[in-house]
N, C-alpha and C positions, 0 to 999 in steps of 0.2 A: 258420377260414379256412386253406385246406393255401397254403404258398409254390411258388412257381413262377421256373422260370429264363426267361424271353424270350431267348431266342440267336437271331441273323443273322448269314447267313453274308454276309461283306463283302471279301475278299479270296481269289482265283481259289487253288486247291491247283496250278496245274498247276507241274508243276518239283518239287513236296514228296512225299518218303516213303510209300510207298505204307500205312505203318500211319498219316500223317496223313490221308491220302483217306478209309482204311475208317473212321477215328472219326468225319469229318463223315458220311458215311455212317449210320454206326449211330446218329446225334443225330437222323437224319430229315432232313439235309441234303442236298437234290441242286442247287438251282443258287441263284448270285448275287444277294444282298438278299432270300433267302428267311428268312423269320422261323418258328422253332417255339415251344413252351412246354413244358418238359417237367419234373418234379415238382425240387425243391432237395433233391437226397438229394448224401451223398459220392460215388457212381459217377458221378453227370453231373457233379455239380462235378472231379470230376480228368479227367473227358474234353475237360470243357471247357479247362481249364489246358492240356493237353496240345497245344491247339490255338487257344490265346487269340491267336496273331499272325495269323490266318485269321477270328476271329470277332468281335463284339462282343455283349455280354451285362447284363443285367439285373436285381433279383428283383423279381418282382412280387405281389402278393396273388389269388387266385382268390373271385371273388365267390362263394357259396355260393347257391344257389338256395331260391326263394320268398321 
């Protein structure tokens, strides 16, 4: 079973650093209470960090098919 991050974006960027916009950005985030999943490696997790008073986050398990 691969791990997964669950991130939401829950808090508006407006007023924030224009390098914190592009990381929700590059997370697959464009608007409000949007949720992604994207794999649990070091790169997402320090983006995420980078950006955790904007977001809230999870890990989850990825079902494996059949």
């Amino acid at each position: 079973m691969a791990r997964l991050l669950e991130i939401t974006y829950t808090r508006s960027a407006i007023g924030r650093p224009g390098q914190q916009r592009r990381t929700l950005r590059a997370l697959g985030l464009r608007r409000l209470h949007q949720t992604v999943r994207l794999p649990d490696n070091p790169s997402t997790r320090g983006m995420v960090r980078s950006i955790q008073h904007l977001v809230t986050w999870s890990e989850v398990e990825e079902a494996e098919p059949g």
